[in-house]
N, C-alpha and C positions, 0 to 999 in steps of 0.2 A: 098452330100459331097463325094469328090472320091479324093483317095490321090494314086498315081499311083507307079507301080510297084518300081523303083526304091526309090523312095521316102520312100515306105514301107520297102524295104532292109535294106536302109542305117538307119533307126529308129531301124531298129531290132537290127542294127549290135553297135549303139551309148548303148541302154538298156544292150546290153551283156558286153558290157565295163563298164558299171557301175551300176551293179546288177543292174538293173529296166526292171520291165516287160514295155511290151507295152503299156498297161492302163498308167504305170507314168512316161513312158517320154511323151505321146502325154498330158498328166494330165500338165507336166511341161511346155509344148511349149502352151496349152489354158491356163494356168493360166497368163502366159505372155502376152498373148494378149490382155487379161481382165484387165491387170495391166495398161498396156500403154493406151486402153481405157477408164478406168474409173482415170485414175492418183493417182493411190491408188500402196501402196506396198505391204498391208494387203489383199492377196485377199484367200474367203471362196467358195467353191465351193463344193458342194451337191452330191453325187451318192448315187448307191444302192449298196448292198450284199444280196448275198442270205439266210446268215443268217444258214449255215448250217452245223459249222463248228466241230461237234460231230460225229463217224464214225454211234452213234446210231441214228441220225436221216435222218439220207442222204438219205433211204427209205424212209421215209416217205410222207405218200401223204397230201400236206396243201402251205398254203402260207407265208412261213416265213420271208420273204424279209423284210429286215432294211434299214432306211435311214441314209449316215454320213456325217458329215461335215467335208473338209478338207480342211486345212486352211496351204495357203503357202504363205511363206512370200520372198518376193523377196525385202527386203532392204536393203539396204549398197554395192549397185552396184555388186552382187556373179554373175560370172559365170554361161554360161550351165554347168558347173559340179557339179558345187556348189547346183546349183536349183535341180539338178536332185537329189541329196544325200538330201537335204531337204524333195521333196518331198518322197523319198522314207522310207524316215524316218517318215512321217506321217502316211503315207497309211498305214505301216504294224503295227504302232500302234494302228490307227482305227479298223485295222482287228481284231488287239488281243481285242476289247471292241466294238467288232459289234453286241454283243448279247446285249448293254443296248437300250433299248428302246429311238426312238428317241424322243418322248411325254417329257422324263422325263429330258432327257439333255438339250430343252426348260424350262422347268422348273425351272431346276438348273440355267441356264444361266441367265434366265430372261433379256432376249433383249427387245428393244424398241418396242412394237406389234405397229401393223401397217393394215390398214383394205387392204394399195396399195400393199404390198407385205409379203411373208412368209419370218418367222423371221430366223434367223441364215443364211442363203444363197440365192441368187435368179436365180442362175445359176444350174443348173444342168447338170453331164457328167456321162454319162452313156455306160459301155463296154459290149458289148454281145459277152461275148464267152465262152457258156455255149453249150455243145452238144447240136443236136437236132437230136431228133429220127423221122424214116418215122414211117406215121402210113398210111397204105395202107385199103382201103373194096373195094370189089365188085363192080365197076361199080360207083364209086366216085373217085372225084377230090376234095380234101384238100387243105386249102392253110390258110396262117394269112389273119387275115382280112385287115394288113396293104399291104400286098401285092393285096390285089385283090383292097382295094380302092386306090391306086396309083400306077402308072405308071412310076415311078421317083426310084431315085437307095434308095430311103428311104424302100420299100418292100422288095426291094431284100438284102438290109443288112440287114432283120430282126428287125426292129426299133421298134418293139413290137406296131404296130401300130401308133405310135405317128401323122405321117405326117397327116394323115387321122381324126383325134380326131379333137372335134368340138372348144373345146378350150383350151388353155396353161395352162399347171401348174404352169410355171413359167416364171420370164420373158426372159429366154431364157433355153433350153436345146439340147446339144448335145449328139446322141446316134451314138454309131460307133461301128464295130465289125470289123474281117479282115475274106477276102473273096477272096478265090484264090489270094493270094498273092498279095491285094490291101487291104488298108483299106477303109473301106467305109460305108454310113452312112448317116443321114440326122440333120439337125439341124430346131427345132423347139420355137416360138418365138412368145411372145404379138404383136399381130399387132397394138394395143393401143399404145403402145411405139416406135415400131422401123416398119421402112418397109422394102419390098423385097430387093432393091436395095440395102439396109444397109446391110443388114444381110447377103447377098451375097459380098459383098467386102470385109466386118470382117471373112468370111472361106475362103477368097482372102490372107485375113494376116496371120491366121492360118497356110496356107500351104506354105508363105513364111517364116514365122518362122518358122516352124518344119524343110525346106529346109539350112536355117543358122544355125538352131543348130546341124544340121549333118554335116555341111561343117567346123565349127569350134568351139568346144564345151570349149575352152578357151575365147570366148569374151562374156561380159559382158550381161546379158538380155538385159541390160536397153536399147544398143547396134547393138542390133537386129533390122535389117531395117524392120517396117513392111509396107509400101507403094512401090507400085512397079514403074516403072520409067515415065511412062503415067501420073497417078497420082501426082508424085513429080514434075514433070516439069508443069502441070496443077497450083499446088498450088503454084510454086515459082515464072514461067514466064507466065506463058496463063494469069495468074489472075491480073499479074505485069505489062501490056504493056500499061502503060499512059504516056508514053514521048510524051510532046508535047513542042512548040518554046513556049519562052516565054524572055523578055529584060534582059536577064543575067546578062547585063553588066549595067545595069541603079541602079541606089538608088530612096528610097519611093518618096523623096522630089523631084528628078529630074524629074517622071512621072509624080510629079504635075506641076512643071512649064512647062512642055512641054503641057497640059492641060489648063494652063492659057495663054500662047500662043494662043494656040487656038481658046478659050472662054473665052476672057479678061473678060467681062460684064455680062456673065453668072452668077444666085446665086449657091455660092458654100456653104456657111454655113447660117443655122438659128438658130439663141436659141431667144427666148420670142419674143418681138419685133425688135429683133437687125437683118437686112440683113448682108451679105460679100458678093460681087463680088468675082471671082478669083481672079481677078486683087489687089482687095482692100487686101482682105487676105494675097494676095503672101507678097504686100509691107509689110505690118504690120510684117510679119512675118519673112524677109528680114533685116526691121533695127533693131530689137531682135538677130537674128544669126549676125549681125555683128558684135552687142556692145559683145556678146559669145565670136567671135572670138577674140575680143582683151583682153577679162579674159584669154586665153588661152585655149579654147574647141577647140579639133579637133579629129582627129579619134581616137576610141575607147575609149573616153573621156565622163564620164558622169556627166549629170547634173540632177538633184532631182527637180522634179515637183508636189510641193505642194497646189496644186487649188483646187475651187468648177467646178462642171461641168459649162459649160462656155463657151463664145466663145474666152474668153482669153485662156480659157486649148488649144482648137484648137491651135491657133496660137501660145503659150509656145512650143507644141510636133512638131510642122512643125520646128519653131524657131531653135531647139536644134538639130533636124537631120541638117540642112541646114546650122548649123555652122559645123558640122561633128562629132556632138557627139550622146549621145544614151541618151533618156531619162529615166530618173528612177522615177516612179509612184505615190507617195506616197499621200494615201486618206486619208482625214484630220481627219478622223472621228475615225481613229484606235487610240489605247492608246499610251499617250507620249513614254513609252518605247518601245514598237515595231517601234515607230517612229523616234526613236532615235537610235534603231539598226541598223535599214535598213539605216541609213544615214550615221553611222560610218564602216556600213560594205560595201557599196556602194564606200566609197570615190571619192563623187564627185567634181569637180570643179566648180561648182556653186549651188547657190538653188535658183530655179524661185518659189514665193509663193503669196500669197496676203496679204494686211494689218493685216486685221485679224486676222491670221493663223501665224504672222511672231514669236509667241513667240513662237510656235511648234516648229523650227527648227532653233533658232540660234542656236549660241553656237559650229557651227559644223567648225570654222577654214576658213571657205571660204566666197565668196560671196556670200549677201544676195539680192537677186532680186525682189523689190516687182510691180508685172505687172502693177499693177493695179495704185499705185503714185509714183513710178519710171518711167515712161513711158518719162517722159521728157530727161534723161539719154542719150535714143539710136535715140531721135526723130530726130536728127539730122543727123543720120547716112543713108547711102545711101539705097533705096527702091529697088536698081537691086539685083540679085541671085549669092549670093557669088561664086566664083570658086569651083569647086570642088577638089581642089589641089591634095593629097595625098589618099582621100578617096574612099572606093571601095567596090561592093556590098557583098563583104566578112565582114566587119566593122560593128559594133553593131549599129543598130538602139533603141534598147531598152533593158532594163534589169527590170522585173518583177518579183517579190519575191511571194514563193508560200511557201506554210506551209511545215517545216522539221521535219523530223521523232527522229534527234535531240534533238528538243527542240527550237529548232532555226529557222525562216524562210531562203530561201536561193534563190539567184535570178538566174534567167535563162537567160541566154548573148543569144540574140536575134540578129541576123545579118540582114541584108539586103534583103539578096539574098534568104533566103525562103518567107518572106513577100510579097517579088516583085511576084513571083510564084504562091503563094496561093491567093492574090489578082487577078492574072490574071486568077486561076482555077476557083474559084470563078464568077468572070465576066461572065465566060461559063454557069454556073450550072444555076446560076439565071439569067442571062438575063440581066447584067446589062446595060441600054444604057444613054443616056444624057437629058432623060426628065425622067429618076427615081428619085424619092424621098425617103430616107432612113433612118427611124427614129431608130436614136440614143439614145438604154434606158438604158446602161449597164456601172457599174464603170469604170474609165479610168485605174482601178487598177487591173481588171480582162483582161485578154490578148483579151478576144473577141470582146474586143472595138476598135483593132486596125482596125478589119475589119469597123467597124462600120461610125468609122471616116475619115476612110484612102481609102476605096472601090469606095463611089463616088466620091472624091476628084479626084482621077486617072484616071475615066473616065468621065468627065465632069457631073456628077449629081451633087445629091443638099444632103447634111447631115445634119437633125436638130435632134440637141442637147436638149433634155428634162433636167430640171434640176433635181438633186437628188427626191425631194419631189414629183414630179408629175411621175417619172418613178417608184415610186415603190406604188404609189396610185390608187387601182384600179380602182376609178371613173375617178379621173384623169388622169388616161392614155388611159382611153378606150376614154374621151371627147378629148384628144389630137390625136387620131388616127384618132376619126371621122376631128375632125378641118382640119390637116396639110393631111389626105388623105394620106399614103405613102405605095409610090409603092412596099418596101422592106424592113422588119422588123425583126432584128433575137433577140431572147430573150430564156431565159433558159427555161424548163420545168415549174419550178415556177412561175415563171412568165405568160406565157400562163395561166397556170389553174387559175394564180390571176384572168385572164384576162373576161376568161369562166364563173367563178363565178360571178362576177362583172356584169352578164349579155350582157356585148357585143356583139353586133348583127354581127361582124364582117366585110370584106373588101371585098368582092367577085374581084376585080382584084389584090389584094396582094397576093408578093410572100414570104412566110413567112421559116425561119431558127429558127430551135431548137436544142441547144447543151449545153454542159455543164454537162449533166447528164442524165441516163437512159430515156429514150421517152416510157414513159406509152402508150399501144396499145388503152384506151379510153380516153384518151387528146388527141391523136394523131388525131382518130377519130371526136374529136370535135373541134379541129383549124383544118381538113383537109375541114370540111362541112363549117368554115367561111371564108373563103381563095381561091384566085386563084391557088396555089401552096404551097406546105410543103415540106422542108426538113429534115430529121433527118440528123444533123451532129455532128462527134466525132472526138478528137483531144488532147491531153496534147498539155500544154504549153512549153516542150522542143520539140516539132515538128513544131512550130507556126503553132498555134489557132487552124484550120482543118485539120485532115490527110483522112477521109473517109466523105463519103458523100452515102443518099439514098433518091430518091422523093418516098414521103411517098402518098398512093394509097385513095381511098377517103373510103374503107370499110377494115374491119381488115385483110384481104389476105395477108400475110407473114408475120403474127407480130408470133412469138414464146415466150413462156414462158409470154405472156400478157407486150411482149417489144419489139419494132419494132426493127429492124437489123440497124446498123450503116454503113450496104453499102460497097461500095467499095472503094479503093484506088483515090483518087484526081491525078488531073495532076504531073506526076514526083514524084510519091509517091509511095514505095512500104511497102507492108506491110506483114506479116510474122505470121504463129502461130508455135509456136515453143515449144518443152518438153521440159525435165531438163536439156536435155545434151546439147540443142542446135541445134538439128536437125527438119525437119518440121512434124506435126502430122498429122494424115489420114484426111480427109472430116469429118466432124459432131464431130471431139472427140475434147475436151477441150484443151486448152497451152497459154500460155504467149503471149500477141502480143504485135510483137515488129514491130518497123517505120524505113526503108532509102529512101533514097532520099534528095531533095532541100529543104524540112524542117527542117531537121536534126540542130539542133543548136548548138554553139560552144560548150557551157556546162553552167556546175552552175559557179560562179563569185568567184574566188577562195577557191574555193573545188577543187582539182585535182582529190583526192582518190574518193569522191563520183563523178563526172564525167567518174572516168574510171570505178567504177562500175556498172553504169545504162546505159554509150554510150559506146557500141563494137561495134569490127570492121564484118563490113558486109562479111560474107563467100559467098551469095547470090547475091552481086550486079552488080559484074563483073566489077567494079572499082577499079583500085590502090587507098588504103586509104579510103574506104567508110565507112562508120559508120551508125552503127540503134542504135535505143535507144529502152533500154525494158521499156516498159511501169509500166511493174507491172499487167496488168488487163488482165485475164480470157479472152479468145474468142474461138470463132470455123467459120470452114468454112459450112457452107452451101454448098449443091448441086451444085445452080445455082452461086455460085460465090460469094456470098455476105457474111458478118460476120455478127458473132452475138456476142452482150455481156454478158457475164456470170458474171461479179463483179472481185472482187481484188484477187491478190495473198497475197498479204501483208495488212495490216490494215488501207487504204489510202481512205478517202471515198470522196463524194460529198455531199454538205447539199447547197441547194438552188444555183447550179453552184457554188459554194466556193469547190476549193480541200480541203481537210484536213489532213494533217497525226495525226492520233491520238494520235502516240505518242509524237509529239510538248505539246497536253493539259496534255498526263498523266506525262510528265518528270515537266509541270510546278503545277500539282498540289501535287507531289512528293515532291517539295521543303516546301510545308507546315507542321510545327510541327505537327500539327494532325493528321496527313497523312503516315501511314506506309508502303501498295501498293495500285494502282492506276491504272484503267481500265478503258477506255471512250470507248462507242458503238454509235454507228448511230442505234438508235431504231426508228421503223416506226409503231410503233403499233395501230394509228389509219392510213385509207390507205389515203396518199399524203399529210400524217403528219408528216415530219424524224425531230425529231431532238436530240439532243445528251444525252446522258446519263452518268455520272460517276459514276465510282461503286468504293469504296475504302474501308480500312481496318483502322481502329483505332490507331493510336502509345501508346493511355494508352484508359483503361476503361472511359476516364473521356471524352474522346474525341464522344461525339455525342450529338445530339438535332438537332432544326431548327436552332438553333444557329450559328452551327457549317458550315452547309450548307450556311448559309448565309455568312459565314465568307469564306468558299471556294471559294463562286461567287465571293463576291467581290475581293479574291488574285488573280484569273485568271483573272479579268476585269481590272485589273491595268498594266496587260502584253499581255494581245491577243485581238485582232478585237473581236465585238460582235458575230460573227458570229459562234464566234469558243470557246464562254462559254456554258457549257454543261446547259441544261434546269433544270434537274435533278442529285440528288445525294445521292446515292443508301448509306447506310453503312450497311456492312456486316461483319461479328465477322472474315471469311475468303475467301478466293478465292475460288470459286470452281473448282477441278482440274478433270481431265477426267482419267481413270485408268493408263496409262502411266506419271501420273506427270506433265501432260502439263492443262495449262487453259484451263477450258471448257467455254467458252463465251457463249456458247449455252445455259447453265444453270444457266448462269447470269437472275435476278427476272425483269420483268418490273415495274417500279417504281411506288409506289404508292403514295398518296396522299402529304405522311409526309415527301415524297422523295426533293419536290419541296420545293426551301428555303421559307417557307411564317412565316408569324408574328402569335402571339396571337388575336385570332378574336376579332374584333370590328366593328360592325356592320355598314355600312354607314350612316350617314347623311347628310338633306336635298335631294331637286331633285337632282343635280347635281353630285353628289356623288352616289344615289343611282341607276341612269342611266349612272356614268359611271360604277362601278360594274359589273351590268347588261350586257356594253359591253362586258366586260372583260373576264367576266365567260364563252358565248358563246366560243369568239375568244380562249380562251385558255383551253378552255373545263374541266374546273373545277367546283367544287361544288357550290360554293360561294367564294364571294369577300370580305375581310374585309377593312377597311379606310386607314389600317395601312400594308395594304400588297404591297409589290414591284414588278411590272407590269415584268419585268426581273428574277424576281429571280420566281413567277409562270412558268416561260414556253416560254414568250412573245421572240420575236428577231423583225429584223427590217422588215420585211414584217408585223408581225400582228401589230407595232407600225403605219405602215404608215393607217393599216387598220383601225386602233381605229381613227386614223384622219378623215379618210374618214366617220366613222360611228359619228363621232362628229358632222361634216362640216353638213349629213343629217337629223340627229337628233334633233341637238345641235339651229343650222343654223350657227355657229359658222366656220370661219378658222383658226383652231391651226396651227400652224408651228410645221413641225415633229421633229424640237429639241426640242421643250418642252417635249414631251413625253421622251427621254435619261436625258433633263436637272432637270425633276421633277415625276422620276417612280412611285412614293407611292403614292397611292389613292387621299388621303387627298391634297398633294401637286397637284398634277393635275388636283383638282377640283376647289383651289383656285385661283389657273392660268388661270382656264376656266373664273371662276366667274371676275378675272379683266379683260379679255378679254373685255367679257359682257356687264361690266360696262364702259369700253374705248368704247365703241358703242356712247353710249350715250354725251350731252355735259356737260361742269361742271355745270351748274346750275342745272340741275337734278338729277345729281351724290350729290351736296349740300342739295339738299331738299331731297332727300333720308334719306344721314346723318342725319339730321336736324329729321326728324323724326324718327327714332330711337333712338336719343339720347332725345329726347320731352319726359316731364314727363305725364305719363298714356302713352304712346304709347302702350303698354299690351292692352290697352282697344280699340285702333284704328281697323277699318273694315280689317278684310284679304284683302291682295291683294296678287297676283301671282304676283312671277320673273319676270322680262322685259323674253321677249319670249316664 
């Protein structure tokens, strides 16, 4: 470290102006540095004293040196002047209490010990300017040992050896001294932690902040550029250059008929047995948008799509863009009320639903469109490709509602013109051509299904449609993989690992996509070894669907923190890490990423204030009016270019690709009388097991039991998707708050047994009961199963529901339908649904002599026979 003549001046000349020796301004300009890298305000940093501050001991010969901790706080945006009179009001405090021993101020403090690092600080700054005396003999040459084992300016400042020592005391330490009118010095560092290259660009920032706080000791730390201009143009445009051509001017539905042009006869869609041509599809989907067009849909106009997966859902979402509206999602399977929300807050002009499902959504003031026995309605109407009159790839294709931090869910107005984009990057990355097959296993209510549906549509491949039951069934998906053979499959993390367990031998020419949620470095590993290709990809749904993209390598080589990287920017995508203020952060340090570019979406569906909140305007994109969206989510740049994910800034998580905001569950389980405050966590405590947890406070002593618990699930299950009822429900007499008054989450308890809503035991009866049990306790990793306990309120959600199917279907020999397990959770109910299953096997004449026997007097005394099966 050499900090050069001038540089050293103008330091002298800034400390003379505000009383500070040299040790606390260059104390104040490292503490800054450490703040903006570690994103902390509270930063402690470690030196020595000589400890000798008595005139009676200054003689003496021994080693009195003390170690202190000082701790400078840089929050509420202060000034270099500011920073400087802070720090120097520390330092000369520490001085006056440098004789208590450091052992015992450990002690006192009682910090979190730790085997990874020394408690109270890990940094240490060390100043040597301490005379030093020649000591001359006879025909000898003296020297520190640090000077004679290196060669580097660390000897020659006197570094008391350090450079040369075999390993770190800490994970980093700076020693500086000034030397002929330069300061100079070395800084030493865990190589476990950090490498050369790092740690040389961080005394890169050092000497540009100490350069700003000379030149202007009125602006603010936080303010202090620390990346020099190579670097910032690296992170903003080197890393940013993905412009590439893409149909700007085209809508999703126009790339498809220009597709079916092409490939009248080609298969474009499968579900079960049903084929589509283009051709067939286009029609079908043709005289639906026209009967739209004469309700009144046209652009920016939406219509609510209430189906089972299907090849009617297909043709409903072609339908609605091709009359020039935007479809809005709605999966049948959430509760009446959030069903009823998203309808009234939607304000659509029609609802396309099926029979079924049509009492879910009257009621709403508009048309009610049932596909499936209204079809005689439009059958009349013309099979050619409406005009596209007014509409334009500005114009909403879709509006998708994601969980709000509210309380509310809220939808994301989805345009054209990034889909068309992202489809087209997309095409690039994977390879898409016209003999791919791309199995569709993902809700139509999760935005990653647009790809799914809409990717080979556009370029002449084939999209099949799995229905609900078999895409979240492990055997059954893995036996539809092998069946349908498909060239292209993108599915969330969960889903893979469903896939892994399940035994899956995998696809060796498939190219596979994972997104949705962090990509574990050993799932990654094992869908990379059954696959022709893997990609990690990442994205919010106000970017549509993908913003980065990374081909994932077949051994763990660049997965960090045991989570592969999310890659880089997509075609026309730029992407941004950025601090508190807005500005871009170094290589390797943590900040907000945020997205511009063609994905960029209009906003949420009237929200204005939260739109202008989350979408600003781009300072970086070199467009009139461009706009990025901050995400919310932790990242850093890597070296070589690529990001990495760190988790949330705010409390927004993922649980099986499901966003969540937490606080959507804790505002609704707020509203419960029992309920005085109210904390939900994404707990992971066994590994590639997340699911949710409540933690809440009592409104009177009277309020607890399993009782109460149960009575919780059930108020959240009457307002939120399954997905997004906590498994667990912690009661705690208070919050635990952290020494500032703020929540400490961290020392929120993992839930234990009593936490989970379950019943008073009672033991199962019969096989059928006592094997499903049996299931149950596995999949949901509890002690025991009682008759009377509810398969949801232990733990269960809809992946280990589909799974109990699956373990029925090979156990059992039985096929449940995966609504029985929502329509009958409790033991006892699930087992006698088995048991008619069973018996519908069989014909009535044996089902009768069954009876007949049982009710037969002596039957008591008749020979055992076992179950049918």
């Amino acid at each position: 470290v050499v900090m050069d003549e001038a540089l050293t001046a103008g330091l002298k000349a800034l400390g003379q102006r505000h009383g500070t020796t040299l040790f606390m301004t260059v104390l104040a300009g490292w503490a800054a540095v450490l703040g903006r890298l570690s994103g902390q305000s509270d930063v402690v940093v470690g030196t020595t004293t000589a400890n000798r501050g008595r005139i009676e001991i200054e003689g003496l010969i021994g080693f009195f040196v003390n170690t202190l901790a000082l701790r400078v706080d840089l929050a509420g945006s202060p000034s270099v002047a500011e920073v400087l009179a802070r720090v120097k009001e520390r330092a000369l405090g520490a001085q006056q209490n440098q004789d208590i021993p450091f052992e015992q101020v450990v002690e006192l403090v009682q910090p979190a010990r730790s085997m990874a690092h020394s408690p109270l600080f890990q940094v240490m700054f060390a100043w040597q300017n301490a005379p030093r005396g020649g000591l001359e003999l006879p025909g000898l040459t003296l020297g520190s040992l640090g000077s004679l084992g290196s060669a580097g300016s660390a000897g020659s400042a006197g570094s008391a050896g350090s450079a040369s020592e075999a390993a770190a005391k800490f994970d980093l330490s700076l020693d500086l001294s000034e030397r002929d009118g330069r300061i100079v010095g070395s800084v030493t560092y865990a190589t476990s932690l950090f490498d050369r290259a790092t740690v040389e660009r961080w005394v890169g920032y050092l000497r540009r902040v100490l350069e700003e706080m000379v030149a202007d000791e009125g602006r603010p730390v936080e303010r202090l550029s620390l990346i020099p201009a190579d670097e910032r143009s690296r992170v903003l445009e080197a890393w940013n250059r993905t412009e590439a051509a893409y149909p700007a001017e085209s809508c999703i539905h126009q790339l498809f008929e220009a597709q079916v042009e092409h490939t009248p006869d080609a298969v474009a869609m499968v579900f079960e047995d049903q084929r589509s041509s283009y051709a067939e599809l286009n029609a079908r989907a043709n005289r639906l948008a026209h009967h739209l067009r004469s309700l009144g849909v046209g652009p920016d106009a939406r219509v609510a799509v209430c189906v089972e997966r299907s090849a009617e859902m297909v043709v409903a979402l072609l339908a609605v863009m091709k009359a020039g509206g935007a479809y809005v999602p709605l999966d049948p399977g959430h509760p009446a009320e959030r069903l009823e929300y998203m309808l009234a807050d939607s304000a659509p002009a029609a609802v396309l639903t099926q029979k079924h499902f049509r009492d879910r959504v009257e009621n709403t003031g508009v048309p009610v469109l049932e596909i499936d026995a209204d079809r005689p309605e439009w059958a009349d109407h013309p099979a050619t490709d409406p005009e596209r009159g007014a509409l334009t790839p500005a114009h909403l294709a879709y509006v998708i509602y994601t969980s709000g931090s509210t309380g509310r869910p809220k939808g994301v107005a989805v345009p054209h013109l990034g889909v068309v984009n992202l489809l087209r990057s997309m095409r690039e990355i994977v390879g898409m051509e016209p003999a791919d097959r791309l199995l569709a296993v993902t809700t139509y209510a999760f935005d990653i299904s647009v790809l799914e549906i809409f990717l080979p549509l556009l370029h002449g491949a084939r999209t099949i449609v799995l229905p609900r039951e078999r895409s979240g069934d492990p055997a059954a998906l893995a036996d539809a993989v092998r069946a349908h053979a498909p060239t292209v499959m993108q599915a969330t993390p969960a889903t893979w690992r469903m896939l892994v367990q399940a035994g899956w031998d995998g696809a060796p020419g498939m190219r596979a996509l994972c997104g949705g949620e962090a990509l574990p470095a050993e799932l990654a590993s094992a869908v990379r070894s059954r696959v022709g290709g893997l990609w990690n990809v990442y994205g919010p749904t106000e970017t549509t669907i993908w913003s980065t993209s990374e081909a994932v390598r077949g051994d763990s080589a660049g997965t960090v923190g045991g989570q592969v990287p999310i890659g880089r920017p997509v075609a026309n995508t730029r992407v941004y890490v950025l601090d508190a203020t807005g500005e871009p952060v170094p290589v390797g340090v943590a900040g907000e990423l945020c997205i511009g570019g063609a994905g960029v979406v209009r906003g949420y569906l009237g929200r204005p204030e939260q739109t202008a909140e989350r979408f600003v305007a781009d300072p970086f994109g070199g467009e009139p009016g461009a706009r990025m969206y901050r995400t919310g989510d932790l990242a850093r740049w890597r070296p070589d270019g690529t990001i990495e994910f760190l988790g949330r800034t705010d409390f927004q998580v993922k649980v099986r690709g499901f966003r969540i905001e937490l606080g959507e569950i804790e505002a609704r389980l707020a509203e419960h009388a029992d309920v005085r405050e109210a904390v939900v966590l994404a707990r992971e405590d066994v590994p590639g097991d997340q699911r949710l947890v409540a933690y809440w406070t009592p409104a009177s002593p009277a309020s607890a039991g399993p009782a109460v618990s149960e009575a919780l699930r059930a108020h959240l299950s009457t307002a939120l998707p399954e997905y997004m009822v906590p498994a667990a429900y912690v009661r705690l007499e208070t919050l635990p708050l952290t020494p500032n008054g703020k929540l400490d989450r961290k020392a929120l308890p993992a839930p234990e047994g009593d936490a989970y809503a379950s019943r008073e035991y009672e033991a199962p009866v019969g096989k059928i009961e006592v094997a499903l049990a049996e299931i149950w306790a596995e999949l949901l990793r509890v002690e025991r199963v009682g008759r009377r306990d509810h398969f949801f309120e232990l733990g269960g959600h809809s992946l280990l529901a589909l799974q109990v199917v699956s373990r029925v279907r090979q156990g059992m020999n039985l096929e449940l339908p995966l609504a029985t397990v929502f329509e009958k959770p409790v033991l006892t109910a699930l087992a006698e649904r088995i048991l008619e299953l069973r018996l519908a096997q069989f014909d009535p004449e044996t089902i009768a002599r069954l009876a007949q026997l049982v009710r037969a007097p002596g039957a008591e005394t008749a020979p055992a026979r076992e179950e049918p099966g």
